[in-house]
VOKOL-45405 format. One record per atom (N, C-alpha, C): residue in one letter; x, y, z. Coordinates in steps of 0.001 Angstrom, whole numbers, padded with zeros to 6 digits, always signed. Atoms other than C-alpha are relative to their C-alpha. Layout:
BEGIN
aXYZ;...
//
This chain:
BEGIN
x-000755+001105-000593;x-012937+025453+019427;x-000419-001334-000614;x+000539+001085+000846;x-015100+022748+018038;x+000704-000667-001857;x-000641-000395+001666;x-013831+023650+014206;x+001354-000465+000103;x-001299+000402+000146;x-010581+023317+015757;x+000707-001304-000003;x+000182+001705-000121;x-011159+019993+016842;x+000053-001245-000753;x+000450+000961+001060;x-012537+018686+014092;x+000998-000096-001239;x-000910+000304+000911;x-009773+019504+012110;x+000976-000358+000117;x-001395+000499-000073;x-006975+018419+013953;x-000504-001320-000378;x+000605+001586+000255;x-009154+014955+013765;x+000257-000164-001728;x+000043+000306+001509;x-009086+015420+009990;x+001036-000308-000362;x-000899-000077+000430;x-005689+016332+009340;x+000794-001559+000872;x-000726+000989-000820;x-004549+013075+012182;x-000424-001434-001076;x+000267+001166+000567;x-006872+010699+009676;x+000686-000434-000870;x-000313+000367+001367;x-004963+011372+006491;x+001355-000322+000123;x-001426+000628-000508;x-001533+010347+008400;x+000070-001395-000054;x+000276+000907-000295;x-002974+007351+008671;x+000007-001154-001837;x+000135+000425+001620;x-002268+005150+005141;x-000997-001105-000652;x+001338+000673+000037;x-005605+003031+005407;x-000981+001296-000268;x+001347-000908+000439;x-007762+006571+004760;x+000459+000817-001026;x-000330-000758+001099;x-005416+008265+002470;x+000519-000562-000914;x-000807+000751+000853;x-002733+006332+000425;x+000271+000520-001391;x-000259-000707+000927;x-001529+007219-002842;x-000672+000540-001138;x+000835-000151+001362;x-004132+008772-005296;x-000221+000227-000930;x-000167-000625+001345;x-004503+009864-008966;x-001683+000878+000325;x+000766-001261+000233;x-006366+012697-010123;x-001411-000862-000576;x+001185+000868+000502;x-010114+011622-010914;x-000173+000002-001496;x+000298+000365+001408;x-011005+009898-014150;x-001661-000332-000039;x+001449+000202+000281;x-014381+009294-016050;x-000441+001106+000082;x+000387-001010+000009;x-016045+012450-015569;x+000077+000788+001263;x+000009-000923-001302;x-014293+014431-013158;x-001128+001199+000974;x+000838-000747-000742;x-016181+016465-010516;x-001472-000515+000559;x+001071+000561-000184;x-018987+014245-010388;x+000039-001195+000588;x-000069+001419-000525;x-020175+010843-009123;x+000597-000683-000810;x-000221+000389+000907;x-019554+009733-012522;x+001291-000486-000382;x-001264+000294-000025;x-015738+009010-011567;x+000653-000969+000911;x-000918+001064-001288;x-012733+006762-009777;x+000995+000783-000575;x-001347-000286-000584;x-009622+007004-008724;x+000725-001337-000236;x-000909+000816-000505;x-006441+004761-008674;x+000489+000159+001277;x-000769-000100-001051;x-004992+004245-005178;x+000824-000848+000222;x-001746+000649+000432;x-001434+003092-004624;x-000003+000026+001845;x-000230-000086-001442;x+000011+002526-000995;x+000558+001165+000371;x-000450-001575-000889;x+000803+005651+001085;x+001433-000137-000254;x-001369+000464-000464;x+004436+004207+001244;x+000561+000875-001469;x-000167-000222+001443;x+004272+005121-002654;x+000296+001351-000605;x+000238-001235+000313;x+003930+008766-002499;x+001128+000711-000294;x-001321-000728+000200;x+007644+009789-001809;x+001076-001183+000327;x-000962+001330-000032;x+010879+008398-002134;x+001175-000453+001065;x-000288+000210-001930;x+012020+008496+001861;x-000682-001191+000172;x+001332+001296-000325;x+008933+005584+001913;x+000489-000587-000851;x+000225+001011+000921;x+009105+004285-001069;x+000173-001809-000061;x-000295+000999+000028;x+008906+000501-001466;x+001280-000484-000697;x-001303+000557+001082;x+012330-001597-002848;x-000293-000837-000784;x-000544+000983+000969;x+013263-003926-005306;x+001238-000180-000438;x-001417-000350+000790;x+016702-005026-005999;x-000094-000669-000984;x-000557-000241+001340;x+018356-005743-009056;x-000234-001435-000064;x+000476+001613-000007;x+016932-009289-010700;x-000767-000448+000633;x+000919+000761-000450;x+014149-009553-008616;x-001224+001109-000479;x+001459-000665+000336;x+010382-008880-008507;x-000887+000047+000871;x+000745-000371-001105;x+008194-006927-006290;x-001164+000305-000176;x+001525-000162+000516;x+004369-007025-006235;x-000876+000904+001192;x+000957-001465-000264;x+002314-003698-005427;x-001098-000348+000251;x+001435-000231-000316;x-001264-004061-004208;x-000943+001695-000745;x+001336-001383+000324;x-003369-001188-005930;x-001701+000275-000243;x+002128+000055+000249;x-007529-000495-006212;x-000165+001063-001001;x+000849-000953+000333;x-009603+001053-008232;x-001653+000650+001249;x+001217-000400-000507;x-012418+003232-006488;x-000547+000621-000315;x+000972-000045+001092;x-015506+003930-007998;x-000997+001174+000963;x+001182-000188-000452;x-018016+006502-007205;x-001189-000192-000007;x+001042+000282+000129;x-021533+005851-006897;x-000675+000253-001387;x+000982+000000+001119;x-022766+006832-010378;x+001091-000355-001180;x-001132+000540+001243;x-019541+005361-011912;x-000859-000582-001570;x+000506+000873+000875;x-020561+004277-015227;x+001069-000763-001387;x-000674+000328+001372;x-017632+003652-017503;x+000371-001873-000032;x-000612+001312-000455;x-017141-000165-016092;x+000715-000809-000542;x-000887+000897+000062;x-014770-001852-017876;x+001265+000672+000168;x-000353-001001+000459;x-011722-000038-017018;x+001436-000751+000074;x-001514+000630+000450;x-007619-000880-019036;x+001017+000547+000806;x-001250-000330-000700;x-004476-000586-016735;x+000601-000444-000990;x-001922-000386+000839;x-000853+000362-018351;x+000331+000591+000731;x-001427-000372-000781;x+001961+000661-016474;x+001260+000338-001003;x-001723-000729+000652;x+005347+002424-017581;x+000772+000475+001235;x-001617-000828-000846;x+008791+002705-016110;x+000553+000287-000776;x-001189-000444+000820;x+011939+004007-017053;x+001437-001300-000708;x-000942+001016+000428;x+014676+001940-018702;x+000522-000951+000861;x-000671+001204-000985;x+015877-001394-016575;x-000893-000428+000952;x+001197-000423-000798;x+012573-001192-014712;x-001223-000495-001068;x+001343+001061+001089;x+009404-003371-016323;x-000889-000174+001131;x+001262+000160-000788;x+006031-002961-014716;x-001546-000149-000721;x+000943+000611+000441;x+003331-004663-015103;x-001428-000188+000357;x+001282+000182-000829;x-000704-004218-014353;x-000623-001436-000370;x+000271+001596+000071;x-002097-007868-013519;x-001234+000127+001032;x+000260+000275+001784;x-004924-008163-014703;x+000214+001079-000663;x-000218-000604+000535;x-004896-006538-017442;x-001015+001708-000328;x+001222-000940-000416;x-008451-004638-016941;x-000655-000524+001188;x+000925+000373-001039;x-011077-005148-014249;x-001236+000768-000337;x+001196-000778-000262;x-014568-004699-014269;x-000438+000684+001328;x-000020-000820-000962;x-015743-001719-011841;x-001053+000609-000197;x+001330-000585+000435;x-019374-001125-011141;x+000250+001362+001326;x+000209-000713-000962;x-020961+001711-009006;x+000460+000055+000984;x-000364+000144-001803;x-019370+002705-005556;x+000851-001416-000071;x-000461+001504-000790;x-017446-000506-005783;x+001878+000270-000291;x-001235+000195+000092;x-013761-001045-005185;x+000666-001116-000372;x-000100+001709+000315;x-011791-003838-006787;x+001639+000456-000285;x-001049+000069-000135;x-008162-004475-006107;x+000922-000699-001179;x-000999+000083+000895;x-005236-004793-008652;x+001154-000501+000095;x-001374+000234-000270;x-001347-006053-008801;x+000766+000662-000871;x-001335-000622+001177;x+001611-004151-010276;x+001097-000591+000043;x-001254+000703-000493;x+004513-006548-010680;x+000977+000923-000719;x-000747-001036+000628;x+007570-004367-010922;x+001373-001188+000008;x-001213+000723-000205;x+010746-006391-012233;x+001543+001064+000071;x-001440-000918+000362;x+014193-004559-012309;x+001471-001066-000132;x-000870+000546+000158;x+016745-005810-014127;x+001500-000499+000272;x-001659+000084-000637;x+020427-007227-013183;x+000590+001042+000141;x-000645-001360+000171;x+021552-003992-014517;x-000250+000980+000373;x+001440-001148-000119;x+018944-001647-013471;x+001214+001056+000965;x-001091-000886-000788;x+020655+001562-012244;x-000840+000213+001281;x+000450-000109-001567;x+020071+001852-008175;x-000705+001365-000368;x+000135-001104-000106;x+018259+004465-007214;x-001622+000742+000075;x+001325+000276+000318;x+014420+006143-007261;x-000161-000017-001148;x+000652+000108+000845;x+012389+005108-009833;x-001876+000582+000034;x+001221-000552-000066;x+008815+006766-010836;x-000763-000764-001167;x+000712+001196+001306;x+006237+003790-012497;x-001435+000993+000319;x+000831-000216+000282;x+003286+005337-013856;x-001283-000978+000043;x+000980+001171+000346;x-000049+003663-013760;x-001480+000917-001035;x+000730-000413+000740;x-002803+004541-015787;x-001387-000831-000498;x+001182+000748+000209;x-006821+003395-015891;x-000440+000720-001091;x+000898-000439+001269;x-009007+003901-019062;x-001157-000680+000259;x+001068+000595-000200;x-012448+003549-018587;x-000341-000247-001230;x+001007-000241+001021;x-014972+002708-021554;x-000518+001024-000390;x+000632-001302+000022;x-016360+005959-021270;x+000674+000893+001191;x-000523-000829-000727;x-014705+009110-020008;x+001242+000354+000052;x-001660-000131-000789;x-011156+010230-018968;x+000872-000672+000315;x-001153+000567-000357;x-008207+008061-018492;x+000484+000752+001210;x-000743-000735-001360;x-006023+009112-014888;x+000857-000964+000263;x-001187+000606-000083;x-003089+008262-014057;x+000837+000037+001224;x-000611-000318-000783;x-001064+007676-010963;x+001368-000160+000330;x-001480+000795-000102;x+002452+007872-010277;x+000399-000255+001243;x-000140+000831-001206;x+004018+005397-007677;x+002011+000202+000583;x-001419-000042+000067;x+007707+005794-006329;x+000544-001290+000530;x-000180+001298-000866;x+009500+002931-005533;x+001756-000018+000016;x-002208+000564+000302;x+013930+001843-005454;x+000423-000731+000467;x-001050+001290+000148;x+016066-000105-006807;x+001026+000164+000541;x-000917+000407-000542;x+018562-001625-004977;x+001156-001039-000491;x-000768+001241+000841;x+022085-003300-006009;x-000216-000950+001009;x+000122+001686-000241;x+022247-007173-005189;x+000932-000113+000914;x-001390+000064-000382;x+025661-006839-004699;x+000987+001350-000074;x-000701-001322+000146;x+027587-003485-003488;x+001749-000238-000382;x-001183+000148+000144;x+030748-002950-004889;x+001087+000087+000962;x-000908+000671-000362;x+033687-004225-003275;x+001052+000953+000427;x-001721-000543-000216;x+037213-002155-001484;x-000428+001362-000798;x-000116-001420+000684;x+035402+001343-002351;x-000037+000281-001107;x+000142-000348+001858;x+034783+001179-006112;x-001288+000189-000354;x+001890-000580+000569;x+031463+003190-006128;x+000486+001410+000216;x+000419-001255+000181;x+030628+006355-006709;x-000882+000341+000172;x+000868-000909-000636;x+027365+008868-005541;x-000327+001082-001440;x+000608-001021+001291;x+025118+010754-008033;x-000722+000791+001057;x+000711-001092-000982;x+023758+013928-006130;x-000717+000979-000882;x+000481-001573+000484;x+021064+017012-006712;x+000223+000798+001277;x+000007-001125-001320;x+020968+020145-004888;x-001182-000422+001484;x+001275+000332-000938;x+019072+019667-001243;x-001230+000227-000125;x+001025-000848-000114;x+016597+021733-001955;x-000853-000737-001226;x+001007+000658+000895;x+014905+019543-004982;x-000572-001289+000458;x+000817+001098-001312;x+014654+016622-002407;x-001759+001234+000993;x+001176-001056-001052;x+012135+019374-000556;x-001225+000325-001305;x+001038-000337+000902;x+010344+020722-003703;x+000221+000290-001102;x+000214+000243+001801;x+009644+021154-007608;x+000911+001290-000372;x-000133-000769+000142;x+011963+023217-009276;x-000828+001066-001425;x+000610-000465+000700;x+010256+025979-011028;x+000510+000675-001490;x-000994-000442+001396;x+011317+026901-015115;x-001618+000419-000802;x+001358-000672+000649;x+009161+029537-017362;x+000478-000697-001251;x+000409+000288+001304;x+008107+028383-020808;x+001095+000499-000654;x-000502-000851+000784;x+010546+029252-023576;x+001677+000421+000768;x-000877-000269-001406;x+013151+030103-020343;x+001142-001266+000320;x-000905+001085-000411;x+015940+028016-019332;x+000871-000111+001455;x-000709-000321-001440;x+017191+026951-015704;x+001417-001184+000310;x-001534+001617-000265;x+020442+024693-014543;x-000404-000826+001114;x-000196+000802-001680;x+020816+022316-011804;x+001072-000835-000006;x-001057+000351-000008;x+023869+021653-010889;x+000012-001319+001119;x-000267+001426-000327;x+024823+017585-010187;x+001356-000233+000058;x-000804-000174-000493;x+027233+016531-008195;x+000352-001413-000684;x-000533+001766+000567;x+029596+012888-009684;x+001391+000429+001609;x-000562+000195-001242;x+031567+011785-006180;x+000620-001378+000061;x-000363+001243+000168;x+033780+009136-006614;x+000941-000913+001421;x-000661+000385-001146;x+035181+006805-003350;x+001603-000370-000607;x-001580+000165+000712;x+039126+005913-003076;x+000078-000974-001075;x-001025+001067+000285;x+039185+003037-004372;x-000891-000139-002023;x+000813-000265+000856;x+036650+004182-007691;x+001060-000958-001437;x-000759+000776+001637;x+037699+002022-011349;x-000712+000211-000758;x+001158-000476+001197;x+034526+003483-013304;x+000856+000600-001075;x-000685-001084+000121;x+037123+005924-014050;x-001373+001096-001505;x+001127-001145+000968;x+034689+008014-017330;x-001431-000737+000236;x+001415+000556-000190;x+031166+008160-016308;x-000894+001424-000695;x+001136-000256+000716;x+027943+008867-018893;x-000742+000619+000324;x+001434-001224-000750;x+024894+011542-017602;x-000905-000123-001234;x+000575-000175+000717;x+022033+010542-019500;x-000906+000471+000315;x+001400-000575-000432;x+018495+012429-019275;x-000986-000344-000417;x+001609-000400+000929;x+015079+011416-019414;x-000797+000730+000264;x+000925-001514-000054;x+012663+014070-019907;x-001342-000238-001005;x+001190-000177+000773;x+009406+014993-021554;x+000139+000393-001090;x-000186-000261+001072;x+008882+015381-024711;x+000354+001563-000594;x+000021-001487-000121;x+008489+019429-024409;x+000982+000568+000823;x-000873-000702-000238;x+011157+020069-022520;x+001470-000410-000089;x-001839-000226+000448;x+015177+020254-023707;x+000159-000376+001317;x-000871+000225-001147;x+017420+018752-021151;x+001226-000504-000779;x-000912+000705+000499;x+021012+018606-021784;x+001197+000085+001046;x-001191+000093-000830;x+024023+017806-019554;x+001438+000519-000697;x-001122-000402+000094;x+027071+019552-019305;x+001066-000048+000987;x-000283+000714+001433;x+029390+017811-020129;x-000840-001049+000209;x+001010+000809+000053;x+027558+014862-021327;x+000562-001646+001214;x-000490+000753-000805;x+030260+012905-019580;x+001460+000089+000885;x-001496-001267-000501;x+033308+013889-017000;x+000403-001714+000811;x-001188+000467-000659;x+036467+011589-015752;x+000286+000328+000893;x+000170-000137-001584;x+036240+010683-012561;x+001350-001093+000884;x-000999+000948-000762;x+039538+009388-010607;x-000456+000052+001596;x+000783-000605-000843;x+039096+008711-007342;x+000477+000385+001159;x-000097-001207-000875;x+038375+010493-004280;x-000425+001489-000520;x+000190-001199+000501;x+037460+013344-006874;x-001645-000096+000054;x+001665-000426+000572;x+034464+015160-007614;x+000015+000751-000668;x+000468-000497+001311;x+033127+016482-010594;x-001834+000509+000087;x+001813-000802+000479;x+029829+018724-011664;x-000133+000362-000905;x+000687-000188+001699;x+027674+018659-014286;x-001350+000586-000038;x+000669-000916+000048;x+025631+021331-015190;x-001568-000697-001216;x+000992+000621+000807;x+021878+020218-016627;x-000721+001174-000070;x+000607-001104+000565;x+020094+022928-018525;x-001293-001015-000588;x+001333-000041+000391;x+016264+022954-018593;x-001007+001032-000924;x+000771-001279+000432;x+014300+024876-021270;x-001245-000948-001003;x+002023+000540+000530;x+010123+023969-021824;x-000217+000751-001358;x+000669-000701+001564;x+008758+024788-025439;x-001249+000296+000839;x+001308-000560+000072;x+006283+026980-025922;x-001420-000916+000644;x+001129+000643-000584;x+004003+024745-025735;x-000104-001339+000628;x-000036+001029-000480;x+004646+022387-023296;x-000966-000072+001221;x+001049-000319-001158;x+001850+021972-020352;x+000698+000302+001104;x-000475-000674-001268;x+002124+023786-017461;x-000201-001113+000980;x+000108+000794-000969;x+002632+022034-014311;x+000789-001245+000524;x-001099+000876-000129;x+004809+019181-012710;x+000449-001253-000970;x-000485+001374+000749;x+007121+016809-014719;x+000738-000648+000604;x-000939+000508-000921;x+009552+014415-013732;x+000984+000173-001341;x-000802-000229+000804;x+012857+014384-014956;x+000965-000545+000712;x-000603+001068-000256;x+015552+011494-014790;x+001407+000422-000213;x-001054-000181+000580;x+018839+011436-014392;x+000936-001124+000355;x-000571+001287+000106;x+021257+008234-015013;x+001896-000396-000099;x-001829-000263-000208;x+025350+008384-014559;x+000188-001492+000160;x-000416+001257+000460;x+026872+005083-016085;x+001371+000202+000421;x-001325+000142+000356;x+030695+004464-015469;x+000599-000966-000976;x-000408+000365+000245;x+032833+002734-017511;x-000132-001717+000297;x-000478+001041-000481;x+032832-000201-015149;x-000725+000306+001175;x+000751-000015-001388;x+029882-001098-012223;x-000993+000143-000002;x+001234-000057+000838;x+026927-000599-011984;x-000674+002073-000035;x+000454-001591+000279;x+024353+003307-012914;x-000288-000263+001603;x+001005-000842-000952;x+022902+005238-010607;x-000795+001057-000544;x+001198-000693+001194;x+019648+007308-011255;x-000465+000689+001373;x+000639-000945-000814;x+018012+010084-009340;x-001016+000654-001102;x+001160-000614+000560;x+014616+011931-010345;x-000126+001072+001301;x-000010-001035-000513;x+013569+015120-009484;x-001424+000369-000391;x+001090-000924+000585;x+010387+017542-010205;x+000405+001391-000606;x+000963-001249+000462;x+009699+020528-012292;x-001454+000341-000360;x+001466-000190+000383;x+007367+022851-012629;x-000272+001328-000688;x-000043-001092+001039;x+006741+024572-015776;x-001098+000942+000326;x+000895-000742+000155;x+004662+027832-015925;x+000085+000786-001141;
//
C-alpha cells in the first residue's frame, strides 16, 4: 500500500509543469553526472498545448539549461531550426554552465506574413565544449492574422490515429498515409501544392503532387513513405504543406517510426 502511494504521488508530480516540462535527451556524457539537459515549457511537448504565434509577429520562449553536479563541459552553443516561414532564434547565443547549476535561455520564434498556419516543430540544440550535443524539440502554432473572408479556406487533414501516435515504416519498406484537401463553399485557391519535408533518409512523395480543388469538394492525396537502408531507427518528423493558388498554406506534422 505504501509503494502504491508513493507512486500515485510520483506520477501526480510530473502533471505538474514546474517538475517536469519539456526535456531533451542528456548531453555531455550521458548516464553520468557529467551531463545536462535542455528544458522547454511543458506547454511545448504536444501540439493540443502548444504555445502560438501568428503570422508577422514574434513570440519569446523561456528555456534552461540544467547541469548535473559533475557537469564539466561549461561553455555550452545553442542553435535553433525551424521549418520554412518560421525563424528561431537562441538568445544568447551560448551560456556559461557550471556544476549543478541552471541558467535560463530565450528562443525568439518569428513567423512570417506568409508562414503556413498550422503546427510547427523548432528544434533546439546545446553543444557543450566537451561531450555530446542534445537536442530538444519544442511544438508551437502558427496562426493567420487575418482569416479568410465569405468561406474561401480550405482544411489540410491526417488520419486520427497519427494525432494519437507515431506511425510505424520498416527500413527499405514503404507505407501511405492518406491526406485529406477540404475545401469550404465559397473556396478561390481553386489548384493547391502538397509539399513534404522529410529527413534526409527517408523518400516522401505525394500523390498527386497537386489536386484541383473547387469548392465544397474534397480531394486525397496519397503520401508514400520508404526509409533507406540506412536511415536511423526511431522517431522522425515529417511535414506536410498544401499551398493554393490564392490564400494563405497550411502545414501539419506528424511522427514516424522507422525500425
Amino acid at each position: 500500500m505504501k509503494n502504491l502511494l508513493v507512486a500515485a504521488l510520483a506520477a501526480a508530480v510530473c502533471l505538474t509543469p514546474v517538475g517536469c516540462g519539456n526535456k531533451s535527451p542528456e548531453g555531455g556524457q550521458p548516464g553520468t553526472k557529467d551531463s545536462f539537459v535542455i528544458v522547454g515549457p511543458t506547454s511545448t511537448i504536444k501540439e493540443m498545448t502548444a504555445p502560438t504565434v501568428k503570422q508577422g509577429t514574434v513570440q519569446t520562449i523561456e528555456l534552461k539549461i540544467k547541469a548535473e553536479s559533475a557537469f564539466s563541459g561549461k561553455k555550452v552553443a545553442l542553435k535553433a531550426e525551424a521549418p520554412t516561414g518560421v525563424h528561431a532564434e537562441a538568445k544568447p547565443a551560448s551560456v556559461d554552465v557550471a556544476a549543478g547549476q541552471e541558467v535560463k535561455f530565450s528562443l525568439e520564434v518569428r513567423a512570417d506574413d506568409n508562414a503556413p498556419t498550422g503546427p510547427v516543430t523548432i528544434k533546439v540544440t546545446g553543444t557543450p565544449e566537451k561531450g555530446s550535443a542534445t537536442t530538444d524539440e519544442l511544438k508551437i502554432k502558427v496562426e493567420a492574422v487575418n482569416k479568410p473572408a465569405g468561406h474561401d479556406a480550405f482544411s489540410l487533414s491526417l488520419p486520427t490515429t497519427l494525432g494519437l501516435t507515431s506511425k510505424t515504416v520498416k527500413r527499405e519498406a514503404s507505407e501511405t498515409v492518406e491526406l485529406t484537401l477540404k475545401a469550404e463553399s465559397g473556396f478561390t485557391g481553386k489548384r493547391v501544392a502538397v509539399k513534404v519535408d522529410h529527413p534526409d533518409k527517408i523518400k516522401a512523395e505525394a500523390k498527386p503532387a497537386a489536386a484541383d480543388l473547387g469548392g465544397n469538394q474534397e480531394k486525397k492525396v496519397q503520401l508514400v513513405l520508404t526509409p533507406a537502408k540506412d536511415c536511423p531507427a526511431g522517431e522522425h518528423t515529417i511535414r506536410v504543406t498544401a499551398t493554393p493558388e490564392s490564400g494563405p498554406s497550411q502545414a501539419k506534422e506528424f511522427k514516424v517510426k522507422v525500425e
